[in-house]
Each structure stands twice: as C-alpha cells, then as structure tokens.
N, C-alpha and C positions, 0 to 999 in steps of 0.2 A: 514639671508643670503638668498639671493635670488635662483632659482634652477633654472641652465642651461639646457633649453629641450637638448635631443640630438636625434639623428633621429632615427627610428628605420626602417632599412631597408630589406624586405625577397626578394631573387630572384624570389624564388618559395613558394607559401603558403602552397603548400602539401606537398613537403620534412619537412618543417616549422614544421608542424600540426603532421610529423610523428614523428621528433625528440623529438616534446615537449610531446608528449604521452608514446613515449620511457622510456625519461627521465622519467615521472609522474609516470608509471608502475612499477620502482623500486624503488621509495619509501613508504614507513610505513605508515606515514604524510603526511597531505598539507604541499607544500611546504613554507616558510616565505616569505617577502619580496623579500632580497637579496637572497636565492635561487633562485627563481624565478623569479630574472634577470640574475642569472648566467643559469639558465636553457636555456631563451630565448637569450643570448647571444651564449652560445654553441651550437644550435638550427642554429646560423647564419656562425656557423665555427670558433669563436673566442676560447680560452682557458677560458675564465670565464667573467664575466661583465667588470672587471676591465681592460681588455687586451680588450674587445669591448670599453670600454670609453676611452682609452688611443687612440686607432684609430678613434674615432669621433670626438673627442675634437679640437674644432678649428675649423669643417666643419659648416655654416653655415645651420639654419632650419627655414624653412617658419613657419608661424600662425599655420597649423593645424600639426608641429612637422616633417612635410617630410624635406629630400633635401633640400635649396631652389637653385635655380638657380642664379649663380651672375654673374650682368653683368658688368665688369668695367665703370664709367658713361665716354663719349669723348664728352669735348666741343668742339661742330663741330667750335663754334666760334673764339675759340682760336689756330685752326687749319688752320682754313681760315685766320688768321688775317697772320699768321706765313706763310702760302702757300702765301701770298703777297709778299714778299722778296725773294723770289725764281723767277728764268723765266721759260718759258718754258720746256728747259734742264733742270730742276733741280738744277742750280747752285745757290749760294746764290748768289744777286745782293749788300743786302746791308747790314749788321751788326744790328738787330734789336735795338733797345731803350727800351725796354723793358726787364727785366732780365728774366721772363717766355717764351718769346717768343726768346729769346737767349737759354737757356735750349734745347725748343723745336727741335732749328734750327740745334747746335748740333747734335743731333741723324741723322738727315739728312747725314751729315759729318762723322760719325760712322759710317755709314752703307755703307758708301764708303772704308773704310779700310779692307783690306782683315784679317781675322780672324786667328786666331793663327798664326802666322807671324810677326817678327822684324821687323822695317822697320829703314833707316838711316834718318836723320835730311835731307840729301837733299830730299830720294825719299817720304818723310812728305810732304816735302814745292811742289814736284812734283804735289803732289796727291791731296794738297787742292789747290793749281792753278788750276786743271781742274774742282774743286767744288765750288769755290767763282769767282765773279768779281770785290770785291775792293780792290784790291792788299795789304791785310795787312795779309800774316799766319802766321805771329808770332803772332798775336791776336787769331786767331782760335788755334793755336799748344798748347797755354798757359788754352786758357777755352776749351777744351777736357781733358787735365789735371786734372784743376781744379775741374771741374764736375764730375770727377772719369769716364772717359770714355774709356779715353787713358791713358796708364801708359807709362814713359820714365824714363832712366836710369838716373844716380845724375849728371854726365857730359852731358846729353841731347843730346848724340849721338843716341844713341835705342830708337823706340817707338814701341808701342804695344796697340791693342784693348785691352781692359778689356770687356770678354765675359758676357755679362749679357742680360738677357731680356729688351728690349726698352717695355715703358709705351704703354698706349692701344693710345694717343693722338702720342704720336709720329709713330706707327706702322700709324692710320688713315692719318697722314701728306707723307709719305712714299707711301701709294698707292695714295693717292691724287695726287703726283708728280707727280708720275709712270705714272698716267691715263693721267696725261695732263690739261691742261689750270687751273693753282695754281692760278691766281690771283685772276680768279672768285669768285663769291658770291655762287655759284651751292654747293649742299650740296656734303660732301666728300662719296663715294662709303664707 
C-alpha cells in the first residue's frame, strides 16, 4: 500500500525545537516511531499524531512534502468562447449550442438572482428579461433548475437561488463581463 506524504508544517521552529526537547526531557527512552510522531505532532498544538493526520488529510503536498499551492486551472478559452453570447451589458444574446457553454452561461443568470430571497414566477420571468435577449425564460427558468442553481416550489410558484460557490471559470466569465467588451479575443483579467 502506497504512503500518503502529509505535510508537516511549524509556525515557529523554536517554540518547535523547545516542545520537542520538553517532551524528549521526560522520557527514559528514545522515543519509537509513533511516539515520535505523536511528540512532533503535539510540538505543532494537535492532541496526538492521529488528531494532526485527521486535520491534514485531504490537504494537498508538493514533491518536497510542503503545502502545495492549488490553483483551480480556468480555460480562458472556454470563457471567451461563452463571453461571445453575451453583449456588452451582460445580457445573454443567444442560448449557447453547446451544453458546457450553457452550464457556463447559467452562472451569469445566478448571479443576477438576489441571494436568500423567494422570488414569484412573475418577478423570475422579470428578472431574466433584463438578463437575456431571446425572448425564451421558460427555457432559462427550467435549466437553473436543472443544473441545481435555482430551486422552485412543486407548483412553480417560488424560486430561490441555491447558495453555492460558482466554479473558478464561471467566477473568470463574471468579471470578464463586468470589465467590459465579452466578445473579444483579449484574455479575461
């Protein structure tokens, strides 16, 4: 079975250095092993190794065992292709052909819905008339739905954002709007 590095991270290397001499001072023996990862774990504030690998677990570590840094990767190109169907305002012009670039455009639409707030089926159709110009929101009202964006009641009277973080491409499409000229080829800020 393969062994997951996990990082081993000190604020400070001399608090560090004093607790693990502390600790070392009252014992008999060198310490084994797993002492002495429960030592170097206590050493960092946790209760024991196991209480420090329950909190690393899952955090991502570079080659040489640090942190690493993650960056979510944004295809600028799929950004730009999706920032085409937009105008200037923001609004969507035309209903993408593509089901990725549908996804994308969504969040756009999302982000025009005010947050924790019901909204009624008309002031819905209100509020994506000032976001699209081809006159279909029962198309958009249905894929916000779908896509788990927007939640509505069983009679489709109530709508509601569904609060979640937007992907790192649709946040990049979002200030791309913001900035101005979507159709371009210019990479997204």
């Amino acid at each position: 079975m393969a062994r997951t590095p996990i990082a081993f991270v000190a604020g400070d290397i001399s608090a560090l250095a004093k607790s693990v001499r502390a600790q070392l001072l009252q014992r008999t023996s060198p310490p084994g092993h797993v002492e002495l990862l429960n030592i170097l774990a206590r050493a960092t504030g946790h209760k024991n190794y196991q209480h420090f690998r329950a909190n690393a677990v899952g955090k991502p570590v570079d080659d040489r065992g640090g942190p690493a840094v993650q960056h979510d990767a944004v295809d600028l190109k799929r950004v730009q292709r999706a920032a085409r169907h937009f105008d200037d305002h923001g609004r969507l012009l035309r209903w993408p052909a593509r089901h990725n670039l549908q996804q994308l455009s969504l969040w756009v639409l999302w982000a025009g819905f005010p947050s924790r707030c019901s909204l009624a089926e008309a002031e819905v159709k209100a509020l994506l008339s000032r976001q699209h110009a081809f006159a279909d929101d029962a198309l958009l009202r249905r894929a916000l739905c779908d896509h788990g964006l927007v939640s509505r009641t069983a009679d489709g009277r109530a709508y509601r954002r569904i609060e979640r973080p937007p992907p790192m491409e649709a946040v990049a499409l979002l200030r791309h709007l913001k900035t101005g000229a979507p159709g371009q080829s210019e990479a997204v800020p």
